[in-house]
N, C-alpha and C positions, 0 to 999 in steps of 0.2 A: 739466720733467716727464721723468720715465725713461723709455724705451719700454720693453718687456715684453723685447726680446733682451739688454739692458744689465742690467736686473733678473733674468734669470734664467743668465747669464754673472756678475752677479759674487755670486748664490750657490750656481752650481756653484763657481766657483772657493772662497767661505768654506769650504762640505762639504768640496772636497780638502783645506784647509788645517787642516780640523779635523781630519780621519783621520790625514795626515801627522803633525801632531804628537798623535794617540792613538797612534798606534803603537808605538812602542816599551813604553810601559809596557802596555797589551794584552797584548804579545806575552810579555813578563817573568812577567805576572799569569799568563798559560796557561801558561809553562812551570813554574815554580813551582808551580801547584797541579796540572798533570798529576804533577812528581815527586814531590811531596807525599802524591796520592792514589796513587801506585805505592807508594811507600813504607807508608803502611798498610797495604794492601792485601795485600804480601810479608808486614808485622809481625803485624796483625790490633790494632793499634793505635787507636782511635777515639777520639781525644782531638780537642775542637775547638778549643781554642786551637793545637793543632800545624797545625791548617789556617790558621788566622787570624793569625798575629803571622809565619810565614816570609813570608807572600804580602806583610804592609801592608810590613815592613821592605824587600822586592825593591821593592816598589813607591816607596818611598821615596824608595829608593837611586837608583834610575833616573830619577826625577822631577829631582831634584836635578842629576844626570850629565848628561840631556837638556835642562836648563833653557836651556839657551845657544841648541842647534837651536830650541826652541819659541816664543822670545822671535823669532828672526831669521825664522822663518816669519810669524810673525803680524805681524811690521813690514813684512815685505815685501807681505802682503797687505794690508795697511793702504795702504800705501805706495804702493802698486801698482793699487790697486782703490778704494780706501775714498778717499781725498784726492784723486783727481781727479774723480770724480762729484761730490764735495763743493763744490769750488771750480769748478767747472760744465766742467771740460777732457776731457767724455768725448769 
């Protein structure tokens, strides 16, 4: 049986692991549509595909770039957290 410290340590640790790898694409998604919506805003442009296809492509992009970090975090939390509860070596 898990005590309640073991269960609520390893999902603090999932939430950090899941913010760590939100991160970067968050961060891409805001800056892109902060400049996006700068850019209107100077042009008086109001097109909404000009919102929607710079932001999924950024996001895209990064997703793909960061795939390496987000595989290595999630193994390591796996790894680290998830397989020794499992195999009973908490």
């Amino acid at each position: 049986m898990m005590s309640e410290g073991l269960f609520y340590d390893t999902l603090r640790q999932g939430l950090w692991s899941a913010i760590l790898m939100s991160t970067p694409i968050l961060t891409v998604a805001l800056v892109v549509g902060l400049m996006i919506g700068l850019f209107q805003a100077l042009t008086s442009i109001q097109e909404m595909t000009l919102t929607f296809v710079p932001k999924l492509v950024a996001i895209v992009v990064v997703f793909w770039v960061s795939m390496g970090f987000m595989t290595q975090t999630l193994v390591a939390y796996f790894n680290g957290h998830i397989v020794p509860i499992i195999s009973g070596g908490s």
